[in-house]
Jmol script that loads the backbone (N, CA, C; Angstrom):
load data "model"
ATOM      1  N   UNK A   1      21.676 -18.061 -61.635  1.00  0.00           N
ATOM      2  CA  UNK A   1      20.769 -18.938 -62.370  1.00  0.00           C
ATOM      3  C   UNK A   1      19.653 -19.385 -61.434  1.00  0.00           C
ATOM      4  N   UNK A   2      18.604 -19.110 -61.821  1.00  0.00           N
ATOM      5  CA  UNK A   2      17.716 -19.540 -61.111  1.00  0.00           C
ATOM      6  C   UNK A   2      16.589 -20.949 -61.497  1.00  0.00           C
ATOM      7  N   UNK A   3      17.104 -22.362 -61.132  1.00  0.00           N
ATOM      8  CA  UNK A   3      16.820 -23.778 -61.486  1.00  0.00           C
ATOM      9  C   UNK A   3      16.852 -24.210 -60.073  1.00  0.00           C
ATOM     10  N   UNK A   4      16.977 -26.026 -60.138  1.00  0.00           N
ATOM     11  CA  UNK A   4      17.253 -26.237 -58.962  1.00  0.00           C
ATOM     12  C   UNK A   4      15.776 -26.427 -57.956  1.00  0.00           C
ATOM     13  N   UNK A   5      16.828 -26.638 -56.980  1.00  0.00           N
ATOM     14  CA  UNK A   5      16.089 -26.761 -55.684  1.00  0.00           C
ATOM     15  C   UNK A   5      14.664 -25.653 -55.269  1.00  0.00           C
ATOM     16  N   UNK A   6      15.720 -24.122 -55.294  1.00  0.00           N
ATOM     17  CA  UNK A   6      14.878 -22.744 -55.168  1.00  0.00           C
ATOM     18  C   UNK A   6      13.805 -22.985 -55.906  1.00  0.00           C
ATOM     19  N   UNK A   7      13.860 -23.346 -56.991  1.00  0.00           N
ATOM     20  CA  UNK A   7      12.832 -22.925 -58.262  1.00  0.00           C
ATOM     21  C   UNK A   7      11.283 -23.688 -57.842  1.00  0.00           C
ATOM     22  N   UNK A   8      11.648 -25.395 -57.715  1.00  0.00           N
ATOM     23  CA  UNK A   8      11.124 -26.282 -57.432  1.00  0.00           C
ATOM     24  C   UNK A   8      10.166 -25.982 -56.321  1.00  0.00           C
ATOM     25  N   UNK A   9      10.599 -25.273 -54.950  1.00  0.00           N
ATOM     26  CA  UNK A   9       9.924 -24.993 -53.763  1.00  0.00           C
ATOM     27  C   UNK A   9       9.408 -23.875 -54.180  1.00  0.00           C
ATOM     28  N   UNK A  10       9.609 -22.907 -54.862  1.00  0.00           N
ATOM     29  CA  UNK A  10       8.403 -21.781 -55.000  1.00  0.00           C
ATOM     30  C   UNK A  10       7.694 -22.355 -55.894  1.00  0.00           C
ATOM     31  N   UNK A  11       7.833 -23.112 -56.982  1.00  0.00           N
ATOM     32  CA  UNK A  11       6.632 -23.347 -57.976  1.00  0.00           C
ATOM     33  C   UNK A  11       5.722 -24.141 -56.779  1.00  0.00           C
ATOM     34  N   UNK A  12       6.043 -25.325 -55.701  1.00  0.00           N
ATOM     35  CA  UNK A  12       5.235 -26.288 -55.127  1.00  0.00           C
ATOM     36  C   UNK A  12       3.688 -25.214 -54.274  1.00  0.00           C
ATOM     37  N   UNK A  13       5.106 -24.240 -54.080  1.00  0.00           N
ATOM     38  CA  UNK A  13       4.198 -23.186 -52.738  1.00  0.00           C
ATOM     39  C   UNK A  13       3.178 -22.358 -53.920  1.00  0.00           C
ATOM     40  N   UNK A  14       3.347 -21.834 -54.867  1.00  0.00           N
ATOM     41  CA  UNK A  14       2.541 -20.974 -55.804  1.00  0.00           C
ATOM     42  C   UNK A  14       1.396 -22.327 -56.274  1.00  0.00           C
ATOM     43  N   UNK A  15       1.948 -23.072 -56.447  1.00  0.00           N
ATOM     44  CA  UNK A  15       0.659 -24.257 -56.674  1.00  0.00           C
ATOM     45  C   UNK A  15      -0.129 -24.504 -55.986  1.00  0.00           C
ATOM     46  N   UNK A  16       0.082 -24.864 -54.752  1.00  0.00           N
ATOM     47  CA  UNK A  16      -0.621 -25.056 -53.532  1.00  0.00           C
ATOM     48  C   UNK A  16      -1.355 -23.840 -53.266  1.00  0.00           C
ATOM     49  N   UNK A  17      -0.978 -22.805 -53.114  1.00  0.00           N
ATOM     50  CA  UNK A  17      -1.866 -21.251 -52.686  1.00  0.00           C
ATOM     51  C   UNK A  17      -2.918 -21.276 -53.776  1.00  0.00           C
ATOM     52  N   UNK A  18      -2.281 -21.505 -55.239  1.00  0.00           N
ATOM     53  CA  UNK A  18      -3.405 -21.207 -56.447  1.00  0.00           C
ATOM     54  C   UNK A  18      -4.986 -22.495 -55.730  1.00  0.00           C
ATOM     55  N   UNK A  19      -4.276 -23.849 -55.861  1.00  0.00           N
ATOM     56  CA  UNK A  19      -5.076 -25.180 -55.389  1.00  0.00           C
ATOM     57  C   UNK A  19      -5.866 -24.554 -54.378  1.00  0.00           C
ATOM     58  N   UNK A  20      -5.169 -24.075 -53.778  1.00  0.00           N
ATOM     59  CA  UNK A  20      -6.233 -23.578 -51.888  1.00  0.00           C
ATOM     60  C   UNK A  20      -7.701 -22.763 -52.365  1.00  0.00           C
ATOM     61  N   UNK A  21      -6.866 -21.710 -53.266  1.00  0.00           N
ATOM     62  CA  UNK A  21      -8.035 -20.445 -53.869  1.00  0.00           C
ATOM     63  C   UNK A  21      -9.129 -20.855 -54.520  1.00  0.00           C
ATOM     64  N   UNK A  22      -8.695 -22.284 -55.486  1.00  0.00           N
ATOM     65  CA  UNK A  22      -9.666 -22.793 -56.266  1.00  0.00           C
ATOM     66  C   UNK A  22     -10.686 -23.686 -55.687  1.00  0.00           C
ATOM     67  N   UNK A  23      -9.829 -24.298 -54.117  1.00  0.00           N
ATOM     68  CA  UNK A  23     -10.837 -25.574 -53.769  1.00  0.00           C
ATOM     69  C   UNK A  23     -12.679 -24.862 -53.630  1.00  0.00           C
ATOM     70  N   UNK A  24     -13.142 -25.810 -53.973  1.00  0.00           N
ATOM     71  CA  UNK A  24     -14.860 -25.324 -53.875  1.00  0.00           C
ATOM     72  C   UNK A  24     -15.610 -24.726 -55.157  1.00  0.00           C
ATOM     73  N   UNK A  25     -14.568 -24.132 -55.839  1.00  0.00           N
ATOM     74  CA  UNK A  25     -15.081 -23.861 -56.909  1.00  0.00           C
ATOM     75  C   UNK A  25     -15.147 -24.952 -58.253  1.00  0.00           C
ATOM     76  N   UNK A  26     -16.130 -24.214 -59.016  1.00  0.00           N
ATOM     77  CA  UNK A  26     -16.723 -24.727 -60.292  1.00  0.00           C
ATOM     78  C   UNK A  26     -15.509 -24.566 -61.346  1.00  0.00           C
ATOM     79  N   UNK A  27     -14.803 -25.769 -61.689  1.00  0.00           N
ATOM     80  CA  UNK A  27     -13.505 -26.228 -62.442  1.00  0.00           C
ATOM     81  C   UNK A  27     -13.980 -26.493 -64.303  1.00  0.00           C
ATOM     82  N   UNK A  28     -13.029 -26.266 -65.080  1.00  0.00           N
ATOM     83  CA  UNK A  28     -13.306 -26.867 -66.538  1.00  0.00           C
ATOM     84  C   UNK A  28     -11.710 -27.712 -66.602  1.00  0.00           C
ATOM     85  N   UNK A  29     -11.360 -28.977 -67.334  1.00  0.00           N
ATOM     86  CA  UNK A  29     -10.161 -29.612 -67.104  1.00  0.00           C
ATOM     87  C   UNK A  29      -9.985 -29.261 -68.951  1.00  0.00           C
ATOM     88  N   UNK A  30      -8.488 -28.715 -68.873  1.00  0.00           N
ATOM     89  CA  UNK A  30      -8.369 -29.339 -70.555  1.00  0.00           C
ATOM     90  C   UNK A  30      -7.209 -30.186 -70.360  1.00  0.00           C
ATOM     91  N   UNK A  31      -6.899 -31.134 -71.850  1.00  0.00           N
ATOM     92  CA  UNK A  31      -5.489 -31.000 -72.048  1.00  0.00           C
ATOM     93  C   UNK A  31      -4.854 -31.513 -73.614  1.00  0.00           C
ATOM     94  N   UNK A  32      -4.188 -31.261 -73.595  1.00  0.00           N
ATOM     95  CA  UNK A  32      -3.494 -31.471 -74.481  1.00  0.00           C
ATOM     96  C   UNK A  32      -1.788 -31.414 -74.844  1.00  0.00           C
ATOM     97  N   UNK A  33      -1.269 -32.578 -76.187  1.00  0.00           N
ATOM     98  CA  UNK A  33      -0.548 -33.191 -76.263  1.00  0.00           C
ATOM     99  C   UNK A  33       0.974 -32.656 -77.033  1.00  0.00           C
ATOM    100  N   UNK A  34       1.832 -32.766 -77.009  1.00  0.00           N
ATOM    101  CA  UNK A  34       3.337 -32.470 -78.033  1.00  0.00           C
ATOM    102  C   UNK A  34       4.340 -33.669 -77.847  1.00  0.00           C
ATOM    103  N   UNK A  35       5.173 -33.519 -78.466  1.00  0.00           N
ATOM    104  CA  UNK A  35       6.110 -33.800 -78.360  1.00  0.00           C
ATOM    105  C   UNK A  35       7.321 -32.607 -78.199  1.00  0.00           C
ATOM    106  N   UNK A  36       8.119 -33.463 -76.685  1.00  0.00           N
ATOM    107  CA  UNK A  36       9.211 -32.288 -76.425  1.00  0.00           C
ATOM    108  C   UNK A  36      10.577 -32.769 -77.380  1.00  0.00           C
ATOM    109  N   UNK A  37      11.479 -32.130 -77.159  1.00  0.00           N
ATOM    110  CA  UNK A  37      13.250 -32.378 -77.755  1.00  0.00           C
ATOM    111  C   UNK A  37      13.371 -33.565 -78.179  1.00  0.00           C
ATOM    112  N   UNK A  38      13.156 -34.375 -77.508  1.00  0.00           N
ATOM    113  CA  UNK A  38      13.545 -36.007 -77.833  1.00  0.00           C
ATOM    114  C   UNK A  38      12.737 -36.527 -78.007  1.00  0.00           C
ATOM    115  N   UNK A  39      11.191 -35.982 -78.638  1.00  0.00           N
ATOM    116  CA  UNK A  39      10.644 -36.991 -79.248  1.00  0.00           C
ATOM    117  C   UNK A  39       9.295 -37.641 -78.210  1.00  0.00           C
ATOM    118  N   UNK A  40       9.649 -37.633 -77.097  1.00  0.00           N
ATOM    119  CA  UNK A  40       8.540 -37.889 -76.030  1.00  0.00           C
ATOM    120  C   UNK A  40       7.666 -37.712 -76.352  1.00  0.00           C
ATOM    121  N   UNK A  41       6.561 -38.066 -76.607  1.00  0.00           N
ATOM    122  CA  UNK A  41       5.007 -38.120 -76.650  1.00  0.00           C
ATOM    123  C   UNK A  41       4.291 -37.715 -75.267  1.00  0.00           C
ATOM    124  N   UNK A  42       4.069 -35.945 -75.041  1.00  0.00           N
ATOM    125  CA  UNK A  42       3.773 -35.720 -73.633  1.00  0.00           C
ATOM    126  C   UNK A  42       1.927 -35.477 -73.629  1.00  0.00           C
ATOM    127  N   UNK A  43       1.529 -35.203 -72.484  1.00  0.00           N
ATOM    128  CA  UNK A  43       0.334 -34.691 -72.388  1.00  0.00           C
ATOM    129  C   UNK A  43       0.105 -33.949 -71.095  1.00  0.00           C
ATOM    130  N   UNK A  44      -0.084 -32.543 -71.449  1.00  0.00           N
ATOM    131  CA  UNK A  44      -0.512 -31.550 -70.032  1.00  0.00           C
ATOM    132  C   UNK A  44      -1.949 -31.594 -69.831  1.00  0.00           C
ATOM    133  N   UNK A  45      -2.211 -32.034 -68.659  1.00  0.00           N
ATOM    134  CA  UNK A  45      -3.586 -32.063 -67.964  1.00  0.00           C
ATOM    135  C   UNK A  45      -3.273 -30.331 -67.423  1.00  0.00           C
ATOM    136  N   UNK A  46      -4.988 -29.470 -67.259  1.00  0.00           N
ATOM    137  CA  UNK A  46      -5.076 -28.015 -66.364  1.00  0.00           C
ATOM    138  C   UNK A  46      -6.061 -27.941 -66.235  1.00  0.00           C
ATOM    139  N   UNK A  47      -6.172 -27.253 -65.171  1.00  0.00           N
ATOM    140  CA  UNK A  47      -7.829 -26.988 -64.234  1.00  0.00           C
ATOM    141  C   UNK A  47      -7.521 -25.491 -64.228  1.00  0.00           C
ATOM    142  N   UNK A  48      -8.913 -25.267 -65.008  1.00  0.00           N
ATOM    143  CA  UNK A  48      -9.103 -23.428 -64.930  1.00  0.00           C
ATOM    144  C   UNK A  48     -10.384 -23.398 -63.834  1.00  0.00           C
ATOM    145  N   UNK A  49     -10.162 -22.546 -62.953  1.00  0.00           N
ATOM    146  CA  UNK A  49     -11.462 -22.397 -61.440  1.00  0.00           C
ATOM    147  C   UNK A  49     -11.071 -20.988 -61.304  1.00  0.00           C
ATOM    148  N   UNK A  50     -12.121 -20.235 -60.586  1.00  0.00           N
ATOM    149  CA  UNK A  50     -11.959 -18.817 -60.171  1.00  0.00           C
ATOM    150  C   UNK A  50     -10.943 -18.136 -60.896  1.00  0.00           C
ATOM    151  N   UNK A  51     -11.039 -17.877 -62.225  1.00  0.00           N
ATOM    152  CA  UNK A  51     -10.403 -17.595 -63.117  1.00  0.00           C
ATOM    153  C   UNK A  51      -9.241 -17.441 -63.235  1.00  0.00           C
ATOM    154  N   UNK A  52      -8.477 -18.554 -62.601  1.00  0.00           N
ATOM    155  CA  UNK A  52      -6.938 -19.631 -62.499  1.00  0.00           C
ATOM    156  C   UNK A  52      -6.820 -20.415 -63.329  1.00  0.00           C
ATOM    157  N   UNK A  53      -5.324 -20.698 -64.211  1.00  0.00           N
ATOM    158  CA  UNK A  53      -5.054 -22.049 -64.484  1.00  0.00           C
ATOM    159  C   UNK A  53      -4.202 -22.285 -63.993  1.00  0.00           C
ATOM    160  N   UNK A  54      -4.113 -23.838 -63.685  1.00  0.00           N
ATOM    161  CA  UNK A  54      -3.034 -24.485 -63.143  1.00  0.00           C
ATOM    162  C   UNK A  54      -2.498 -25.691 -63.741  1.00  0.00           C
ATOM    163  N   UNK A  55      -1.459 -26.049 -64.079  1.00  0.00           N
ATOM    164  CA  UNK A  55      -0.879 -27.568 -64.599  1.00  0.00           C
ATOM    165  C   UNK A  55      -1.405 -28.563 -63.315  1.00  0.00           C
ATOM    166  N   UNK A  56      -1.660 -29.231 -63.718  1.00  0.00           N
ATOM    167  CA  UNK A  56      -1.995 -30.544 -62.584  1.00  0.00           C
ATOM    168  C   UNK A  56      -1.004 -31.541 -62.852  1.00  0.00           C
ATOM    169  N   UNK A  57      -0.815 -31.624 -64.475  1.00  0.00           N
ATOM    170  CA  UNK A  57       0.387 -33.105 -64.260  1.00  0.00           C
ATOM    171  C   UNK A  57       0.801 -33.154 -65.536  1.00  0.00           C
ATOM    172  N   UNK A  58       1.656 -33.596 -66.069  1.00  0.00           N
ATOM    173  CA  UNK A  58       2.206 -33.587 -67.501  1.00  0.00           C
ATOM    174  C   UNK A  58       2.595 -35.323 -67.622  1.00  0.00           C
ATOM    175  N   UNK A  59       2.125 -36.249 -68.830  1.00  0.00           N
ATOM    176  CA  UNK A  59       2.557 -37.476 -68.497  1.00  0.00           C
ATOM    177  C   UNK A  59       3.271 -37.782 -69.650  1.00  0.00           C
ATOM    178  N   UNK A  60       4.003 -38.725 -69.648  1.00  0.00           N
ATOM    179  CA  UNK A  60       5.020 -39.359 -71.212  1.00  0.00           C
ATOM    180  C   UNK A  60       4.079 -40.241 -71.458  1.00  0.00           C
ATOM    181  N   UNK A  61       3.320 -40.247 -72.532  1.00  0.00           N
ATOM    182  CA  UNK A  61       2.468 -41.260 -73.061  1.00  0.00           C
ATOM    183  C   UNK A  61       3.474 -41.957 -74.408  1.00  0.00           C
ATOM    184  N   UNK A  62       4.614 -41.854 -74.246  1.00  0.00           N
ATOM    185  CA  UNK A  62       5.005 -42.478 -75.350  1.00  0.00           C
ATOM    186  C   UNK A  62       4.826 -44.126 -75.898  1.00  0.00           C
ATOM    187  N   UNK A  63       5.331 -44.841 -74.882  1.00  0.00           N
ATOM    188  CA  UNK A  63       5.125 -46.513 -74.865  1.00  0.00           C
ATOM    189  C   UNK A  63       3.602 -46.485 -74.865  1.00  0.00           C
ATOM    190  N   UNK A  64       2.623 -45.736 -74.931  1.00  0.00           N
ATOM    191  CA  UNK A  64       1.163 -46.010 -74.717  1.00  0.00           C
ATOM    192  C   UNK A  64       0.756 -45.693 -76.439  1.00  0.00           C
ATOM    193  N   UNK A  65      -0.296 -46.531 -77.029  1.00  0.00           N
ATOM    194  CA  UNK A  65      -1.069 -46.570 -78.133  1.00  0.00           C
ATOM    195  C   UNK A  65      -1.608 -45.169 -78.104  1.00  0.00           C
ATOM    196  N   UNK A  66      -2.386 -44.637 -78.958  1.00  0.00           N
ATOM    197  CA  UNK A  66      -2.821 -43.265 -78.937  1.00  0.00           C
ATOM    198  C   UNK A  66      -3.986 -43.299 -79.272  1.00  0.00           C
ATOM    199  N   UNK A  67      -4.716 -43.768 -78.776  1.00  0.00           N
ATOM    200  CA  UNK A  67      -5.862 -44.445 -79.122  1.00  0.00           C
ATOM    201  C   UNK A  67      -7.188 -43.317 -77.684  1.00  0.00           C
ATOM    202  N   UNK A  68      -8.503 -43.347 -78.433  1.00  0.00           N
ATOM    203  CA  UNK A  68      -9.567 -42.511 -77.803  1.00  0.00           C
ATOM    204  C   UNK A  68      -9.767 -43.054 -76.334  1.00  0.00           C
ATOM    205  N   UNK A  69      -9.417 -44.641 -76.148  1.00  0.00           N
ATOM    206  CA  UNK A  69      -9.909 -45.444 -74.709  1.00  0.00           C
ATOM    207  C   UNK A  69      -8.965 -44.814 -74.326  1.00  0.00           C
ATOM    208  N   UNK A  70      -7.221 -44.811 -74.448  1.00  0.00           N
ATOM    209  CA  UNK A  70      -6.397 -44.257 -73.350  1.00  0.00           C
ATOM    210  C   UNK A  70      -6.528 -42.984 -73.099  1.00  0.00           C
ATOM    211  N   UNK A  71      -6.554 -42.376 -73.967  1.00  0.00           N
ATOM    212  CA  UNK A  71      -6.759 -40.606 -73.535  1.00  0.00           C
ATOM    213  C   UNK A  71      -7.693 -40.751 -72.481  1.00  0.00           C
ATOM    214  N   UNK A  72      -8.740 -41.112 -72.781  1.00  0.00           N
ATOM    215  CA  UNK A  72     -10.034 -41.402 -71.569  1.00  0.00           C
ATOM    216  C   UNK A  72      -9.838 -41.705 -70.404  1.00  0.00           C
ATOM    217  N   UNK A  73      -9.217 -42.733 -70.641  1.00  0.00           N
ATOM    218  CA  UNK A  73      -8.852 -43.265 -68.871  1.00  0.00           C
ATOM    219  C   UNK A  73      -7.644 -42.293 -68.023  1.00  0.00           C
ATOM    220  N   UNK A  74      -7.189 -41.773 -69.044  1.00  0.00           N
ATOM    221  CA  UNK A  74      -6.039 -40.620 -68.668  1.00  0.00           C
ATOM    222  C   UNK A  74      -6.878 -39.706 -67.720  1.00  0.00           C
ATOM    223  N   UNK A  75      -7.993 -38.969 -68.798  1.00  0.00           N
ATOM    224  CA  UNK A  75      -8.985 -37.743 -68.292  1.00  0.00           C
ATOM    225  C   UNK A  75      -9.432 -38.484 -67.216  1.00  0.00           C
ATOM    226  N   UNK A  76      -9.985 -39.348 -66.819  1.00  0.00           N
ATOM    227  CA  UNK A  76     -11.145 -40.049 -65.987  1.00  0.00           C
ATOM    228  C   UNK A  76      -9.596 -39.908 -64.748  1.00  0.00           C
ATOM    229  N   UNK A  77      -8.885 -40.160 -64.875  1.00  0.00           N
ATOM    230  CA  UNK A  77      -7.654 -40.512 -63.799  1.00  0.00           C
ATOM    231  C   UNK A  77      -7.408 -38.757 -63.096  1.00  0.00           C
ATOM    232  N   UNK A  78      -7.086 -38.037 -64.454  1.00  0.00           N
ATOM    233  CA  UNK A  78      -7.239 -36.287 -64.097  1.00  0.00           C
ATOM    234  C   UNK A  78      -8.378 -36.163 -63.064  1.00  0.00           C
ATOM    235  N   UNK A  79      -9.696 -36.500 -63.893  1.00  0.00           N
ATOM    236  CA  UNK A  79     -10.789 -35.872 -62.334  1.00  0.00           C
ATOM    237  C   UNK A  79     -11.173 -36.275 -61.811  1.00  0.00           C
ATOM    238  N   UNK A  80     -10.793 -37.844 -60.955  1.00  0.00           N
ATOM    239  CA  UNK A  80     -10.435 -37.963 -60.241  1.00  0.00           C
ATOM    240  C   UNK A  80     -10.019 -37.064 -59.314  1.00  0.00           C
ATOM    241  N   UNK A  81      -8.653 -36.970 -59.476  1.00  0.00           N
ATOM    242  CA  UNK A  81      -7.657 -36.225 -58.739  1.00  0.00           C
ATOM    243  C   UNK A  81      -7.999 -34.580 -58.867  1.00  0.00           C
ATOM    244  N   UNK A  82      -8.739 -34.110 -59.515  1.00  0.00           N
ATOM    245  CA  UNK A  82      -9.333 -32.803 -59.804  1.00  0.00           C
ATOM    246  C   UNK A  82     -10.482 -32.654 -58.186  1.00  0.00           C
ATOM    247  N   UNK A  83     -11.267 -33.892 -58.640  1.00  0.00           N
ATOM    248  CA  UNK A  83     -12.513 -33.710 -57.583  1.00  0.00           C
ATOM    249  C   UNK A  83     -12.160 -33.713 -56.365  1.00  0.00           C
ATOM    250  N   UNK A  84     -11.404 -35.111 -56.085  1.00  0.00           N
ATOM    251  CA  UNK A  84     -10.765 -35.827 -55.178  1.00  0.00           C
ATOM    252  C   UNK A  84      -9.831 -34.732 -54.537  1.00  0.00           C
ATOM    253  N   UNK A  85      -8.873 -34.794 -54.831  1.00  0.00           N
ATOM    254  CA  UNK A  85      -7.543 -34.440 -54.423  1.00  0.00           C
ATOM    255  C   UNK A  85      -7.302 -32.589 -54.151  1.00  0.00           C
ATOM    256  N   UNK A  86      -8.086 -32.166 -55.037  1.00  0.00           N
ATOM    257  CA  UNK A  86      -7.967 -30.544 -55.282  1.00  0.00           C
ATOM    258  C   UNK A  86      -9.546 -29.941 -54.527  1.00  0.00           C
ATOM    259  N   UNK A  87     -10.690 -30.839 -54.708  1.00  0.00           N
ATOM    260  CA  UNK A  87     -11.384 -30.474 -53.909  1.00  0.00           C
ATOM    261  C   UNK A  87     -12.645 -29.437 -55.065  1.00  0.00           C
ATOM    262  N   UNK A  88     -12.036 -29.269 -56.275  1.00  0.00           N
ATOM    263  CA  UNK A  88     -12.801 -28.663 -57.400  1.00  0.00           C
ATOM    264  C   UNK A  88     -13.597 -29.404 -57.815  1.00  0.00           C
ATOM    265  N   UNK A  89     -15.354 -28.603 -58.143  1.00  0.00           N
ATOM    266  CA  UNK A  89     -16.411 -28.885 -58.706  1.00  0.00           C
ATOM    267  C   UNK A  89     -15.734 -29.043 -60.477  1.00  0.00           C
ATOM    268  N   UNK A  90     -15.492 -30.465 -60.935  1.00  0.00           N
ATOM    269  CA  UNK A  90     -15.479 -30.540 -62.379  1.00  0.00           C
ATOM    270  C   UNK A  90     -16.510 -30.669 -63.122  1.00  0.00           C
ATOM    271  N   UNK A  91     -16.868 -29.446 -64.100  1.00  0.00           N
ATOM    272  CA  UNK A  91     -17.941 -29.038 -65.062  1.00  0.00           C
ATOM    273  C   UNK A  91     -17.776 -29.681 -66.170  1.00  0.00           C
ATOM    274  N   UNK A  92     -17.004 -29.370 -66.803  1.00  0.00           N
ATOM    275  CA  UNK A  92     -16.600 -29.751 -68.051  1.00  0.00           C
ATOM    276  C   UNK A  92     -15.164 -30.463 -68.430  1.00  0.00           C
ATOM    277  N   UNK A  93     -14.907 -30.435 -70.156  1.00  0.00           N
ATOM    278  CA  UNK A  93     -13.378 -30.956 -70.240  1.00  0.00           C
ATOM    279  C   UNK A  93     -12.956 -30.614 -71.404  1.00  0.00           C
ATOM    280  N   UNK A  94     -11.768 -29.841 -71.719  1.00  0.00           N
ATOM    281  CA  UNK A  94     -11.822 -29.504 -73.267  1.00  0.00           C
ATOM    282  C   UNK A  94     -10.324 -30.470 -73.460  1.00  0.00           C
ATOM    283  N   UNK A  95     -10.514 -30.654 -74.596  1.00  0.00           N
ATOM    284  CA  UNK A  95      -9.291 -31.087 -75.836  1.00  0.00           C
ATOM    285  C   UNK A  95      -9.233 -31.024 -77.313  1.00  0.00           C
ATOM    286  N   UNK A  96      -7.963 -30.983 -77.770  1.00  0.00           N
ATOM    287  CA  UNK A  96      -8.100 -30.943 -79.136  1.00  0.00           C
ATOM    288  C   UNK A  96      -7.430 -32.206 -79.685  1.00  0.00           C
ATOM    289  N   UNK A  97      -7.932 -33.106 -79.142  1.00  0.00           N
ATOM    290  CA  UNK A  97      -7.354 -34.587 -79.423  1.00  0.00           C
ATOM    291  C   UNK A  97      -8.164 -34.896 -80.975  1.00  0.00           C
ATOM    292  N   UNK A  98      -7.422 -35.762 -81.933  1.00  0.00           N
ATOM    293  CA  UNK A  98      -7.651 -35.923 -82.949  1.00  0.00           C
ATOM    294  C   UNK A  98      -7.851 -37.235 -83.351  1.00  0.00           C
ATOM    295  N   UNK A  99      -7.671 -37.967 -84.307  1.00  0.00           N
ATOM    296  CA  UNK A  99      -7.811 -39.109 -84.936  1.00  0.00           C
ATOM    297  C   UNK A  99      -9.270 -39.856 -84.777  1.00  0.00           C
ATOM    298  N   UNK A 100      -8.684 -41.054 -83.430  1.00  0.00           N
ATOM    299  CA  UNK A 100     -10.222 -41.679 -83.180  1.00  0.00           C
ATOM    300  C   UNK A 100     -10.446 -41.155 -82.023  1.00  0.00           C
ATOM    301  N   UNK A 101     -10.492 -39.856 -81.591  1.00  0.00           N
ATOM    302  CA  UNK A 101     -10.678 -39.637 -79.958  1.00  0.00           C
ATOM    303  C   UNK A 101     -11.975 -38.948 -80.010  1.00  0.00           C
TER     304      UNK A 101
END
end "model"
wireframe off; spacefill off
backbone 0.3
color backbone group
């Protein structure tokens, strides 16, 4: 079975090599939302650069309103850590967020 520990350290190392390839380049962020098994209210943030995608972060927005300001401050928190942290030129941002967003 392959879970666990193993799994965990090659996804960190395949992330990091993808992150390395992308730093400098011209980034687009999307993300968007489900619910998993139990109901969780999730949301996957991804940065596509040098024609890569990568997950950046997945969050439980459940206890949070669903409202257009939080998604926002969510994204604004993403690139941040897009610009910041990864070192990627952020261009754009896609979603298929609905209601009042």
């Amino acid at each position: 079975q392959l879970s666990g520990p193993l799994l965990d350290e090659e996804h960190e190392t395949t992330q990091q090599s993808l992150y390395e390839f992308q730093k400098g380049h011209f980034a687009t962020g999307q993300c968007d939302g489900w619910k998993d098994i139990s109901k969780n209210h999730l949301i996957a943030f991804l940065v596509t650069a040098a024609n890569q995608i990568c997950i950046t972060h997945v969050r439980d927005v459940s206890a949070e309103a669903k409202t257009a300001n939080n998604l926002l401050q969510l994204i604004l928190n993403e690139k941040d850590y897009i610009e910041g942290m990864l070192g990627m030129k952020l261009i754009g941002w896609v979603s298929d967020a609905g209601g009042d967003s």
